[in-house]
C-alpha positions in Angstrom: 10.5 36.1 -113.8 7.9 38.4 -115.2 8.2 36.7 -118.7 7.2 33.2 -117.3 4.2 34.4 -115.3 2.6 35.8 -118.2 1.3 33.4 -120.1 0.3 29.5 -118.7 2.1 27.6 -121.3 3.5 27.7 -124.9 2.3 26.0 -127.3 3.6 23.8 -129.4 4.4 26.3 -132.5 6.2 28.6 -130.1 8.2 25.9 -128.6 9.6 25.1 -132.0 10.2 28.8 -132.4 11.8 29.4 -129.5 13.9 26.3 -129.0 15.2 25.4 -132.5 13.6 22.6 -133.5 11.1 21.5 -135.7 7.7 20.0 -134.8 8.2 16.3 -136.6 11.1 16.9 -133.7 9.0 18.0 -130.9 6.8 15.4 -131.9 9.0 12.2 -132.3 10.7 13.8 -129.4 7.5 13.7 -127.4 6.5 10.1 -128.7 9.7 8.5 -127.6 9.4 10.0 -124.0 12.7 12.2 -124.6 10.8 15.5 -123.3 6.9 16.1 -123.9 4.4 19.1 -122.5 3.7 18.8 -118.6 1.0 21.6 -118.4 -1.2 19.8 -120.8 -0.2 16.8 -122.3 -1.0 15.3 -126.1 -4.4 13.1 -125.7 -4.8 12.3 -128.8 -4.9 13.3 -132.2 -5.6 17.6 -132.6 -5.2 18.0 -128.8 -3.3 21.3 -128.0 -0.4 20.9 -125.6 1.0 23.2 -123.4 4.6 23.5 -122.2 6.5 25.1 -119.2 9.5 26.7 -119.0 11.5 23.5 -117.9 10.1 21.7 -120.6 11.9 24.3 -123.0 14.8 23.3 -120.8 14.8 19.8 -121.2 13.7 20.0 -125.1 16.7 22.5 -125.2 19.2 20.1 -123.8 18.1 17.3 -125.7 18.5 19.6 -129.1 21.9 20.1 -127.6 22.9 16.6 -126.9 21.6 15.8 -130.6 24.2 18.2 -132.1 26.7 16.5 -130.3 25.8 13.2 -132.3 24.3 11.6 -128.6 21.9 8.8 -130.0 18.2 9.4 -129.0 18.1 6.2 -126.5 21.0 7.9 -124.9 19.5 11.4 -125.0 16.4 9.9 -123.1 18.1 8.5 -120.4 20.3 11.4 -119.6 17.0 13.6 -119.8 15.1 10.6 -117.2 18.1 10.9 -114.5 18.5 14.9 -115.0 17.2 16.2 -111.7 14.7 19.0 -112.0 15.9 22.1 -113.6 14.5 25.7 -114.5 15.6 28.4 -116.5 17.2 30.0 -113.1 20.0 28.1 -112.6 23.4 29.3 -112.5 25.7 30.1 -115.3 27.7 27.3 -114.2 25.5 24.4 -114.0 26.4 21.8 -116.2 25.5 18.5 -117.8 28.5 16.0 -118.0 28.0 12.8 -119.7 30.4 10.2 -120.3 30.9 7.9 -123.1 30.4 5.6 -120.5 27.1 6.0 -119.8 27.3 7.9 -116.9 25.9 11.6 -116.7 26.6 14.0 -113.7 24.8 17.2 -113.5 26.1 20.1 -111.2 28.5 22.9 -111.2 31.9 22.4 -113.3 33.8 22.4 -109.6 31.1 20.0 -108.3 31.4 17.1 -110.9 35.2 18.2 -112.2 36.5 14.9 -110.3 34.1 12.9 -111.0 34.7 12.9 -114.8 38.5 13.1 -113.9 38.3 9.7 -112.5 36.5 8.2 -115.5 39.2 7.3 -118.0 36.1 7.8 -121.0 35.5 10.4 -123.0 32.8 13.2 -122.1 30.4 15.1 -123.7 30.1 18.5 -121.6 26.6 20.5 -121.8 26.7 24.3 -120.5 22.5 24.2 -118.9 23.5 27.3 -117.5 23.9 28.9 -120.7 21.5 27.4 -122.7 18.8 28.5 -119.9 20.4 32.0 -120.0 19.6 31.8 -123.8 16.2 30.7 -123.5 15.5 33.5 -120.7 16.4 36.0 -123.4 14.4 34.7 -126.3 11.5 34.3 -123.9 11.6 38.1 -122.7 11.5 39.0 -126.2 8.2 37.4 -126.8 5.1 39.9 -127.5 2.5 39.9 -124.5 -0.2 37.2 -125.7 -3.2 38.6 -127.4 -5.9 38.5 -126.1 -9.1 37.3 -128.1 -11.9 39.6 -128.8 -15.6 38.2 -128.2 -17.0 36.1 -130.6 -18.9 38.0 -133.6 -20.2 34.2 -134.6 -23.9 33.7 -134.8 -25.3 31.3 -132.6 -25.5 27.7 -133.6 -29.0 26.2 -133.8 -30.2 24.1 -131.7 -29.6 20.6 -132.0 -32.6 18.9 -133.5 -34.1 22.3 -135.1 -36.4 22.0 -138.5 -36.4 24.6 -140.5 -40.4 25.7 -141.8 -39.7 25.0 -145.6 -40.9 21.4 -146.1 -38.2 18.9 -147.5 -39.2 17.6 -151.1 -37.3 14.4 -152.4 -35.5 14.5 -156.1 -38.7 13.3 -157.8 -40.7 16.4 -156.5 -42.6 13.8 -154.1 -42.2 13.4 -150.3 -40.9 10.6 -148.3 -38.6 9.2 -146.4 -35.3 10.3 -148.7 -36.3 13.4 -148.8 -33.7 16.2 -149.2 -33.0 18.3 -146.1 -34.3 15.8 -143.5 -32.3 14.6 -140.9 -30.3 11.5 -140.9 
């Protein structure tokens, strides 16, 4: 547990890392509503966002269910009726979905009958092991760094003239006038 209290978040580069996929993925992915950053979401273009543990989860399943040849549409409505998960669940917990459109989530014991019953073929994901897998790649993450102060010079002030006066191109003064504001 210590590897999740660590750090508040990971960003998107490490989620691509860590899970497997690449970020035109994580992005599409994240457009379509299939799994996207709940610590701090995209708002708009060059926003950093941050994702928890269970979103690795989630983006982990879905990369799953993608390698399985589950269509996207499919993908995100499995993902909308999963019921919350996090990397702590047990080795058995699975994801059972059914060509039929139906998904069950539970232990193999638990949902067994359930697919049993449904003459359709099923697609059978092991969230236990895939959160076992992610606990491992996440302990073997280096501590984040932490920055150093800033060594930058202070901006100036907003506003600020320098004490060299501005001359135009034709050596004159004026109002276009190299150096003066805009």
């Amino acid at each position: 547990m210590v590897f999740l209290m660590r750090r508040l978040g990971y960003s998107s580069q490490e989620v691509c890392r860590i899970v497997s996929i690449t970020n035109r993925q994580l992005q599409h992915w994240d457009a379509l509503g299939i799994a996207g950053a709940s610590l701090e979401p995209a708002a708009g273009s060059g926003t950093r966002r941050r994702f928890a543990p269970e979103d690795l989860l989630r983006l982990a399943i879905a990369r799953e269910l993608r390698r399985l040849a589950v269509g996207l549409e499919t993908v995100r409505s499995i993902l909308i009726s999963l019921p919350a998960v996090d990397l702590h669940c047990s080795p058995e917990t699975c994801l059972i979905w059914t060509s039929a459109g139906s998904s069950h989530f539970g232990t193999d014991a638990d949902i067994a009958q359930k697919v049993v019953s449904n003459a359709a073929g099923a697609i059978r994901v092991n969230v236990g092991e895939l959160a076992a897998h992610l606990r491992a790649r996440l302990s073997a993450l280096p501590e984040p760094a932490k920055r150093p102060p800033s060594t930058r010079p202070k901006q100036r002030e907003v506003g600020a003239t320098s004490a060299k006066p501005s001359q135009s191109r034709s050596g004159g003064s004026g109002a276009a006038a190299w150096g003066e504001a805009w």
